[in-house]
ZALUM-689868 format. One record per atom (N, C-alpha, C): residue in three letters; y negated, x negated, z negated. Coordinates in steps of 0.001 Angstrom, whole numbers, plus 500000, padded with zeros to 6 digits. Example, Ala and Ser with C-alpha at 12.3 -4.5 7.8 and 13.67 -1.06 7.14 Angstrom:
# ZALUM-689868
ALA505690486810492200 ALA504500487700492200 ALA503300486800492200 SER502250487150492920 SER501060486330492860 SER499970487100492130 
//
This chain:
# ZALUM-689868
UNK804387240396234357 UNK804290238994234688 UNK805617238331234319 UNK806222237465234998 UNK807735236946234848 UNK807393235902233997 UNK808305235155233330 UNK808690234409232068 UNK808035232843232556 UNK808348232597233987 UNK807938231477234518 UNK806467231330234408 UNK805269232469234961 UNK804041232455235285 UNK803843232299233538 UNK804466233181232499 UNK804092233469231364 UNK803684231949230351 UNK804608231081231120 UNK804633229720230404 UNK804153228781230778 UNK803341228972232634 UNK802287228088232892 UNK801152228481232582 UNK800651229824232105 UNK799516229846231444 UNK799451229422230191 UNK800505229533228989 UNK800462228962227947 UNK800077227477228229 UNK800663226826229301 UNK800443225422228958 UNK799119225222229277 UNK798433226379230433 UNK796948226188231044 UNK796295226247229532 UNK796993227312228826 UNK795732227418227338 UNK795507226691226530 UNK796895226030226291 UNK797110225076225194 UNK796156223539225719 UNK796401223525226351 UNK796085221778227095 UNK794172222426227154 UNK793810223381227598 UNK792072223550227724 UNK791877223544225934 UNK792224224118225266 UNK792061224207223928 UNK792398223004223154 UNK793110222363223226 UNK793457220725223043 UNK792218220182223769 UNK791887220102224954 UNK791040219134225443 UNK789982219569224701 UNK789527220702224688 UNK787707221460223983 UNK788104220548222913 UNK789210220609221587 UNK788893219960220472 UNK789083218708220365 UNK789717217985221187 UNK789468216639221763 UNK788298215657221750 UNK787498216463223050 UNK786057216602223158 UNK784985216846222236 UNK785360217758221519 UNK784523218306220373 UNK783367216720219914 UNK782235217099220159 UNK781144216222219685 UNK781094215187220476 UNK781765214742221476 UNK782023213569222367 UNK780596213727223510 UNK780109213105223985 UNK779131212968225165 UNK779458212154226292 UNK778523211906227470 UNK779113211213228290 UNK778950209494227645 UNK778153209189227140 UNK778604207631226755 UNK779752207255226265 UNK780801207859225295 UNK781885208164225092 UNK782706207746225853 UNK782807208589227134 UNK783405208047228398 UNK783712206740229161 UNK782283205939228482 UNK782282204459228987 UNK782439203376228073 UNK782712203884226626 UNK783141202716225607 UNK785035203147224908 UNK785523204543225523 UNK786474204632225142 UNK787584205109226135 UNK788157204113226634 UNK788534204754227909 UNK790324205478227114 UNK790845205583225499 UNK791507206306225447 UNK791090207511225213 UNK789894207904225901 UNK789184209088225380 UNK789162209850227086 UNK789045208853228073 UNK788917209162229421 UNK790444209404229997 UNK791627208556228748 UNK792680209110229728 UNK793496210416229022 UNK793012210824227561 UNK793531211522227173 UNK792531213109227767 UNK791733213077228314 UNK791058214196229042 UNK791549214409230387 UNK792008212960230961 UNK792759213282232455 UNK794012213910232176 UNK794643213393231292 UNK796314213913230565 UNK796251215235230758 UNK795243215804230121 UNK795117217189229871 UNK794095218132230931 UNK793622217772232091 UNK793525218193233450 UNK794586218068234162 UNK795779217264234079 UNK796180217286234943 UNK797778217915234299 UNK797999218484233184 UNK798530219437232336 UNK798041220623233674 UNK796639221109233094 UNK796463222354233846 UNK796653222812235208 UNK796323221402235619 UNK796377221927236970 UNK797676221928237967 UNK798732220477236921 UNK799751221513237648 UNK800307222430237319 UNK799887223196236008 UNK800488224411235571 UNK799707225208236447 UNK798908225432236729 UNK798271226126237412 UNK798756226130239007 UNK799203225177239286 UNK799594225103241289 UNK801186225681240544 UNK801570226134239580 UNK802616226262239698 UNK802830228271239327 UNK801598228496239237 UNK801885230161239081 UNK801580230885240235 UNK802910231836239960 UNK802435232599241367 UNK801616233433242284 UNK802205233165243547 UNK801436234239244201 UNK800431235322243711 UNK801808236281243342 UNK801380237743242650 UNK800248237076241332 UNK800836236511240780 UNK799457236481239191 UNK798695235911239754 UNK798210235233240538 UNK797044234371241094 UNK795993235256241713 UNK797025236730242526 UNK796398238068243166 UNK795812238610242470 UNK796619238781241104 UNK796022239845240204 UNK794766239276238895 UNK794292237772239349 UNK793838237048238491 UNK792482236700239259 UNK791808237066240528 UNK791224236703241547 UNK789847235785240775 UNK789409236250239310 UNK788070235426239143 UNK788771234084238728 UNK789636233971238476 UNK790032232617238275 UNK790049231894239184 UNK789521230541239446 UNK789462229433240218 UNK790526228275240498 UNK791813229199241003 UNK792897228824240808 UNK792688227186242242 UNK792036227610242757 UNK792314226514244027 UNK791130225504243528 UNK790101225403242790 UNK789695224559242103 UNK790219223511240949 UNK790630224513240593 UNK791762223527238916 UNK792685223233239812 UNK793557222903241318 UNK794161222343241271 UNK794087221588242073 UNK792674221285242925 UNK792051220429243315 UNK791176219534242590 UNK791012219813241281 UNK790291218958240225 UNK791235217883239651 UNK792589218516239403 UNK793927217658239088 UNK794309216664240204 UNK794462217064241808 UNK794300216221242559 UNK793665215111243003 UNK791869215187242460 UNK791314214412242762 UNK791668213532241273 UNK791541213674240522 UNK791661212878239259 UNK792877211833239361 UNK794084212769240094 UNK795479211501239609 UNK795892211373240532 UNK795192211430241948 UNK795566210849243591 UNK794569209818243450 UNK793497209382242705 UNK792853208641242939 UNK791312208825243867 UNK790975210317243703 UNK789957210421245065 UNK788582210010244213 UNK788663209406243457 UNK787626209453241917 UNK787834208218242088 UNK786810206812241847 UNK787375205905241613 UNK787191205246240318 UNK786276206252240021 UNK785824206085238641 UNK785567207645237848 UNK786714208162237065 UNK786713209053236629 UNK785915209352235652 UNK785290208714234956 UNK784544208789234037 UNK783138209275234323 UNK782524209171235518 UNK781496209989236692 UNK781432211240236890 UNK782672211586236999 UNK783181213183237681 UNK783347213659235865 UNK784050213069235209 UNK784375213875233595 UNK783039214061233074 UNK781976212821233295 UNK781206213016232165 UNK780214214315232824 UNK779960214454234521 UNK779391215507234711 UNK779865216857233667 UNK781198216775233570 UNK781681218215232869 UNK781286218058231352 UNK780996217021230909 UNK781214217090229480 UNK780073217787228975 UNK778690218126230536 UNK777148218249230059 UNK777563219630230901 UNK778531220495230907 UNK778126221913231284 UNK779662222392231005 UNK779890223615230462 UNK781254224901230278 UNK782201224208231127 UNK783139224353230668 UNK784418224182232038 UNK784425225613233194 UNK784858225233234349 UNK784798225839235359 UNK784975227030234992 UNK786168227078234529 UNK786518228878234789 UNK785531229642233707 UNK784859229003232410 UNK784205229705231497 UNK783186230048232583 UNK782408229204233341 UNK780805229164233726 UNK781560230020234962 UNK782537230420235476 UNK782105231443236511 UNK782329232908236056 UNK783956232803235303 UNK784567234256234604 UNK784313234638233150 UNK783643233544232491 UNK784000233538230661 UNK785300234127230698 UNK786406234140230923 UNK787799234540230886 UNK787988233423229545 UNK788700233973228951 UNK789708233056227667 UNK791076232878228199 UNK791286232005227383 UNK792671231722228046 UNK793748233313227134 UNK793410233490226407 UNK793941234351225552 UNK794404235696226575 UNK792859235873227462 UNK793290237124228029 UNK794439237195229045 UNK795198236174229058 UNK796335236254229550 UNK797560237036228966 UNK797026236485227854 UNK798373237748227438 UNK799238238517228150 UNK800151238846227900 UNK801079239967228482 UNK800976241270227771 UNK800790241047226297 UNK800508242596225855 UNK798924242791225134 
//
């Protein structure tokens, strides 16, 4: 894996692992009395997802359970505005796994290179 792909997954890991402890104990009411709570969760979707539109081809091939065209259509809708109220679409997630756990349980870890 080249040095480039190697450092948009770090940022994919770091920013999901930041957001989980972010989140940590938060619910969806949360969402609607703290909105530095709603933009520091968009901050960090939209971390991933353009780290994520930004790895390549080849690792994206060799990565197939990952929901690479989701996370970067989740980042799109969030900071193009297709949401007009983000706090709707977040708090659905806050009541189930993030995507890639609930389809691959993949860690971000297993990225690794060695």
């Amino acid at each position: 894996m080249d040095e480039a792909d190697l450092i948009c997954l770090r940022h994919i890991r770091d920013a999901a692992e930041e957001s989980l402890r972010f989140a940590q104990d938060k619910s969806r009411p949360d969402l609607d009395r703290d909105p530095m709570f709603v933009l520091a969760v968009l901050k960090y979707l939209e971390i991933i997802g353009e780290a994520a539109g930004k790895v390549s081809a080849s690792t994206r091939q060799k990565h197939l359970s990952v929901p690479w065209d989701d996370i970067t259509g989740m980042r799109n809708r969030f900071i193009h505005g297709y949401s007009s109220e983000p706090q709707s679409c977040l708090g659905n997630d806050l009541e189930r796994p993030p995507v890639a756990s609930r389809r691959t349980r993949t860690h971000p870890r297993q990225f690794s290179p060695h």
